[in-house]
VEXTIDO-320400 format. One record per residue (C-alpha): x, y, z. Coordinates in pm, whole numbers, plus 50000, padded with zeros to 5 digits. Layout:
// residues N
XYZ;...
// end
This chain:
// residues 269
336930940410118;334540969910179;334480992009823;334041029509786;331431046909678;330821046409321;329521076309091;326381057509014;325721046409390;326741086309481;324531096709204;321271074209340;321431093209668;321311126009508;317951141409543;316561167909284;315341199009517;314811224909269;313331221608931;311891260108788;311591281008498;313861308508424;312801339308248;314851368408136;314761398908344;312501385608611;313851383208948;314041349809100;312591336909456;313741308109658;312161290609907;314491266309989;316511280110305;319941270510167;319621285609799;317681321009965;320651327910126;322941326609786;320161344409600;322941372609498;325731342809381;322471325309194;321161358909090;324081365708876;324761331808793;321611332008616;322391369408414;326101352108317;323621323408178;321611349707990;324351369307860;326481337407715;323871313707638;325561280907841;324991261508098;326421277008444;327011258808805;327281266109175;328311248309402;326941255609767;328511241110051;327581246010423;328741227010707;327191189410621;325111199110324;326301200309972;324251214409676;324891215509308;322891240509100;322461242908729;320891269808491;320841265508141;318851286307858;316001262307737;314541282307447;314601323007373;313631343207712;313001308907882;315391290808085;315871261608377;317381259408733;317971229408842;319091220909213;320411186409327;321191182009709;323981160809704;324181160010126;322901125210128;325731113809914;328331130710095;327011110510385;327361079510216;330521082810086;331801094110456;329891063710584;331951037410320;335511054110382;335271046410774;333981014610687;337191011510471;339601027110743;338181004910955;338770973610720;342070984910682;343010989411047;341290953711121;343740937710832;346990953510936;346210943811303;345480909111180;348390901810930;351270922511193;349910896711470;349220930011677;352060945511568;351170977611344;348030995911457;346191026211205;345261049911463;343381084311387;344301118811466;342861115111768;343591082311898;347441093311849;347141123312062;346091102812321;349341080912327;351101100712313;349201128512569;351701140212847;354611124712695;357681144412715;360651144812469;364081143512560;365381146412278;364431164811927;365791170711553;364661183711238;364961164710935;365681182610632;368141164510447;369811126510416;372391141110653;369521141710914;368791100210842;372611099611076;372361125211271;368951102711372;370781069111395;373631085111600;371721106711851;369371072011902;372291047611908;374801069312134;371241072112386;370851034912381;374291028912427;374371050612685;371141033912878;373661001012876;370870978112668;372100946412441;373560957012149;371170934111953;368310955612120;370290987611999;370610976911672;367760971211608;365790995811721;368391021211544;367531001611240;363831007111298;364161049311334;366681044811035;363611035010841;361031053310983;363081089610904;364101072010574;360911073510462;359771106410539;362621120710318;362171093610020;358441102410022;358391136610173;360451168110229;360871161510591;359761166010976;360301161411296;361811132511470;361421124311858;362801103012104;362211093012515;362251065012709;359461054112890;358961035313225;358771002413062;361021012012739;361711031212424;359571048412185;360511074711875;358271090811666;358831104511283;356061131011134;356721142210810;355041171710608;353541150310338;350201146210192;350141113610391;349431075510138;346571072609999;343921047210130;343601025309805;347561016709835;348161017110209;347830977410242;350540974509981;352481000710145;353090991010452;352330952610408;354000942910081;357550938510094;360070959109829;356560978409749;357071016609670;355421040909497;358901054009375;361861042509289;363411025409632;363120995509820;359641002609974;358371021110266;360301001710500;357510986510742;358940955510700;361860959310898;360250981611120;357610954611191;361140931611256;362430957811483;359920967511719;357360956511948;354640979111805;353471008911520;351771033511529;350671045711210;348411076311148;348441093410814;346181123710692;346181149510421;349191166110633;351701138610654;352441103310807;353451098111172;355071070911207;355071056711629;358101028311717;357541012612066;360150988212217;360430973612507;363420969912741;364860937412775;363560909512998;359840927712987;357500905012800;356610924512515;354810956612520;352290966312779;348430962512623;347590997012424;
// end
């Protein structure tokens, strides 16, 4: 498996851009674009340096390029500014994590037999581009997790499926807006049906799961970072034809897609 970045192999790409002396109450000059245009922040940087006798940073950071700057008092009226562009590392550790979300979405494809797909931001809007809702609830509370199950099974019911199909699938959303309270403190939960079958959709307002346990998370059976019987992908993955998983820094969205009986599985993504 495809490892992150580590500080050494971050700290090999960093590149030393700045390396001059520092005397008291002469003005300083740059001539590297990115520090001119923080001479004032560096400027008093610098005086702070003078007046306490320690080591100062700053930290610039525009659009794709990431510097770190140091001053430090050397000997009496004599000091240092050193400036290490760090932009080459940021690259490289943007480089390794797709290369991990792309492990990651290659494994849970694998091991789900096609099942569960990680999709980004991106790829999720599409899906689910031009789809319209019929029907819409807020969850706040464990009250919500049957409010859920009873607006899906009384809409499933009412579309005349198998009640095998129906159970299941209410299973499935039970799960889905489980989670998002266990984990979270809520969101939104959707449900339509499509020409060829069913689909709900839970997004919660988490800080979505981290990368280094997602495999566990959704793969692992009974595996939780609290204390409950897992994130429930299991029985999703039992439940459904296909999931749709996208999580970022704002929460998880969780996709369930099933088919209507007699149809032979879901329709190619």
């Amino acid at each position: 498996m495809t490892e992150g970045p580590t500080a050494m192999s971050l700290f090999d790409e960093a590149r030393l851009v700045i390396q001059v002396p520092l005397f008291r109450d002469r003005p300083i000059r740059f001539f590297h674009p990115l520090l001119a245009r923080h001479t004032h922040e560096l400027d008093t940087e610098v005086r702070l340096m003078w007046a306490s006798g320690e080591v100062r940073t700053y930290v610039i950071a525009e659009r794709e390029s990431l510097l770190h700057v140091y001053v430090m008092p050397v000997h009496g009226e004599v000091g240092m500014m050193l400036a290490w562009d760090l932009t080459p590392a940021l690259l490289l550790a943007a480089r390794q994590k797709e290369s991990l979300v792309q492990v990651y979405k290659d494994m849970l494809h694998a091991t789900t037999n096609g099942k569960m797909h990680l999709v980004e931001p991106e790829e999720l809007s599409d899906i689910v581009r031009g789809q319209l809702w019929s029907h819409e609830l807020h969850v706040q509370s464990v009250t919500d997790i049957e409010l859920c199950r009873s607006l899906a099974m009384h809409q499933l019911q009412k579309a005349k499926l198998p009640s095998k199909w129906v159970v299941e699938f209410v299973l499935a959303v039970s799960e889905a807006v489980t989670n998002a309270l266990k984990h979270t403190t809520g969101g939104v939960f959707q449900l339509t049906r499509t020409s060829d079958g069913w689909i709900a959709l839970m997004r919660d307002y988490g800080r979505g799961i981290d990368y280094s346990i997602l495999p566990y998370a959704t793969i692992l059976r009974g595996y939780s970072t609290k204390l409950s019987l897992g994130l429930g992908f299991d029985a999703m993955l039992r439940c459904v034809d296909r999931i749709y998983l996208c999580t970022t820094d704002e929460g998880v969205t969780v996709l369930l897609l099933k088919s209507d009986p007699g149809l032979n599985g879901p329709q190619p993504a």
